[in-house]
C-alpha positions as CSV (number, residue, x, y, z in Angstrom):
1,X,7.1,-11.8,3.0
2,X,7.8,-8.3,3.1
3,X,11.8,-8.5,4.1
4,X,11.8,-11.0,0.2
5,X,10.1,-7.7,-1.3
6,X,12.1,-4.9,0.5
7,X,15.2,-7.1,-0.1
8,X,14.5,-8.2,-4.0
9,X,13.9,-4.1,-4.7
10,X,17.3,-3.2,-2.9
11,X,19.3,-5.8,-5.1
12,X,17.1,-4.3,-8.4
13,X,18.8,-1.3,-7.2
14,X,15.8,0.7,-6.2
15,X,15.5,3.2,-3.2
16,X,12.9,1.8,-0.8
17,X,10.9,3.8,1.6
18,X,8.2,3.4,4.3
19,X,4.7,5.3,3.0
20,X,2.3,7.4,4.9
21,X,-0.3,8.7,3.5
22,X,-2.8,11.1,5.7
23,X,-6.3,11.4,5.1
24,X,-8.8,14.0,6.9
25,X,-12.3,13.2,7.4
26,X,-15.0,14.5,10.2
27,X,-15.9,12.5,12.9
28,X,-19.4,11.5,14.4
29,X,-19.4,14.9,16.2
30,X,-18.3,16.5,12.5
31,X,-14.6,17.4,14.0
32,X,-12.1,17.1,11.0
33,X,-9.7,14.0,12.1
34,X,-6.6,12.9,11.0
35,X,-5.8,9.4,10.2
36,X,-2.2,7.8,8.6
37,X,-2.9,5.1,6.7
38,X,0.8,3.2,5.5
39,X,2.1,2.2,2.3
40,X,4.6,-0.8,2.8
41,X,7.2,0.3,0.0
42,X,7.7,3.2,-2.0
43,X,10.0,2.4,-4.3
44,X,12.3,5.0,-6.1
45,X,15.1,5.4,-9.2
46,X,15.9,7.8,-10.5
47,X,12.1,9.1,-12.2
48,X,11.0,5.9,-11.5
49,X,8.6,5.5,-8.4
50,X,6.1,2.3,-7.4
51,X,4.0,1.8,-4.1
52,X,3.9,-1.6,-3.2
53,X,1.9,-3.1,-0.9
54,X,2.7,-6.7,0.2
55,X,-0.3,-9.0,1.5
56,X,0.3,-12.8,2.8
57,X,-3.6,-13.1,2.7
58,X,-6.4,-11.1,1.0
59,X,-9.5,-13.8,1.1
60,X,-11.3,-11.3,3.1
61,X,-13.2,-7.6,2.1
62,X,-12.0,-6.5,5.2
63,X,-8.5,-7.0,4.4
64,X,-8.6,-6.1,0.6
65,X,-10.0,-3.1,1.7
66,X,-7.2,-2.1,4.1
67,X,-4.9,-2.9,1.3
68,X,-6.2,-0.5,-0.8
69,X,-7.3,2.6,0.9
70,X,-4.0,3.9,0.9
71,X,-3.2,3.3,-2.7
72,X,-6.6,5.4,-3.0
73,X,-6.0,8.7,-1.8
74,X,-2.4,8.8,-2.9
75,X,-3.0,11.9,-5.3
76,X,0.0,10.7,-8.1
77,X,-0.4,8.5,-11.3
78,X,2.9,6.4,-10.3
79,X,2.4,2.7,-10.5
80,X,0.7,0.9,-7.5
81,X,1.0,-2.8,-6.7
82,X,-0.3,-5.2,-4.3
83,X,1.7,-8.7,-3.9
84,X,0.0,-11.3,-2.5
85,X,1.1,-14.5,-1.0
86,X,-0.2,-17.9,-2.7
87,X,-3.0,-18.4,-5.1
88,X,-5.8,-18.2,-3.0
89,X,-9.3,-17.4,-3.7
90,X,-10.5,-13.6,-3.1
91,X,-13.7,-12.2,-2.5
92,X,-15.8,-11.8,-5.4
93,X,-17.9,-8.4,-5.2
């Protein structure tokens, strides 16, 4: 599913990068840590700039969470996406 997005967004004639985004919080001995959480796309032209994250299957909180952490502590207002695979039911909160 993610070589159809990465290859639909190169025909559209977007650049299309990798994300990392790296968050610091303390441990359970209250060390600072570093963790990368990844953004699937970022998608650029010219001004224009979309993250996209592409999901086959987001039916759990566990997963929908993963999915949107990074799209959290991005610290921009650029448009941010999450594709998901099928029309299945998601967790209701």
């Amino acid at each position: 599913m993610e070589n159809i997005v990465y290859n639909e967004q190169l025909i559209r004639g977007y650049n299309v990068d990798v994300g990392i985004v790296e968050v610091y919080a303390k441990n359970n001995e209250g060390k600072t840590t570093r963790k990368q959480l990844e953004v699937d796309f970022v998608v650029n032209q010219g001004s224009q700039r979309y993250y996209i994250q592409a999901a086959y299957d987001m039916t759990s909180e566990e997963k929908r969470t993963q999915e949107f952490n990074s799209f959290r502590k991005i610290p921009d207002s650029f448009k941010k996406i999450v594709i998901v695979n099928g029309t299945k039911k998601t967790v209701e909160k």
